[in-house]
N, C-alpha and C positions, 0 to 999 in steps of 0.2 A: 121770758128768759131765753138768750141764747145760748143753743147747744152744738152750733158748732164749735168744732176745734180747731184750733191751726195745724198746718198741714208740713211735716218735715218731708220734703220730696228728693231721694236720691237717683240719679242717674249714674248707673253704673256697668262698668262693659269696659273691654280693651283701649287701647291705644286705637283709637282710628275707625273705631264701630260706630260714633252716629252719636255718642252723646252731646257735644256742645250744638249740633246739626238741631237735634230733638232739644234740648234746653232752651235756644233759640227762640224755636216753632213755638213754644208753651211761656215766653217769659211773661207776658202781661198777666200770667195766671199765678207764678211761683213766688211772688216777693222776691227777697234779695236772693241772688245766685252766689254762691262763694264757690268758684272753679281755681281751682290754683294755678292753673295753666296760664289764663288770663291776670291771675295777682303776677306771677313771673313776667309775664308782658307790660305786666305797667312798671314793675322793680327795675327790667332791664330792657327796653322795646330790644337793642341791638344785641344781646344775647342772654336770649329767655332761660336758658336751660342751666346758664351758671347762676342765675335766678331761683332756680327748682326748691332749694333747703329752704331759703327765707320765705320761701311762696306758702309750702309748706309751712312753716310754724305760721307765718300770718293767717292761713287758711285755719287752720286750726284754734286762733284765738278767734275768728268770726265765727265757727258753727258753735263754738262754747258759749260765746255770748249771745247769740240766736237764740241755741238753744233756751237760757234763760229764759228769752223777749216775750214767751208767746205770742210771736209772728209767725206769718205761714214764711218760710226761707226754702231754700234749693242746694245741692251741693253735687259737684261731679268728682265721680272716684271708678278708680282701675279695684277695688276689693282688694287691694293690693295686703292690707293688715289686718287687726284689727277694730282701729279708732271707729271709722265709719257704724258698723254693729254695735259695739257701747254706744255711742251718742245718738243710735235709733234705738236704742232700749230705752237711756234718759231721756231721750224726747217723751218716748210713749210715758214714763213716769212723770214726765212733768205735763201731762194732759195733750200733746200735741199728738197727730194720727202719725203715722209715717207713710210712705208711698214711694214703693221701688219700681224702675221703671231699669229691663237687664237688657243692653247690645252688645250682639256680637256681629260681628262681620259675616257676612255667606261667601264661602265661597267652594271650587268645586274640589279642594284638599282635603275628604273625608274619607 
């Protein structure tokens, strides 16, 4: 019998702290990456950011149906809301591990 699980792995930290850097470094290990960043570069390569809304809800019908899959998946987020936390709680209810991985930036403004 196998007991492992699939693995819901969040990368989460600022604007500019190292997450897609680190998601990168790690992809042959995380299954699908759902970064919204990148869904906005492919909706509008010549401007990402008027892209952002629709990146968003696209983002969000990928980790719902992930979440489903029991596949190991990946997802980058600013903690900005709530959604990210619910869908690591229904992960864990739907037998998947979760695995948070938090950047922030160093710098000498402390």
């Amino acid at each position: 019998m196998n007991d492992i699980k699939p693995i819901m792995t969040v990368f989460a930290g600022i604007n500019g702290a190292g997450k897609s850097t680190l998601s990168m470094q790690m992809r042959d290990w995380l299954g699908e990456l759902v970064d919204p960043d990148q869904i906005a570069r492919e909706l509008n390569p010549d401007d990402p950011r008027s892209a952002d809304l629709s990146a968003g809800k696209e983002a969000v019908k990928r980790i719902r149906a992930l979440n489903q899959s029991h596949k190991d998946f990946a997802i980058e987020t600013t903690l900005s809301g709530t959604f990210v936390l619910k869908h690591m709680k229904a992960a864990k209810e739907n037998g998947l591990c979760d695995v948070l991985y938090w950047s922030s930036r160093c710098t000498d403004a402390y």
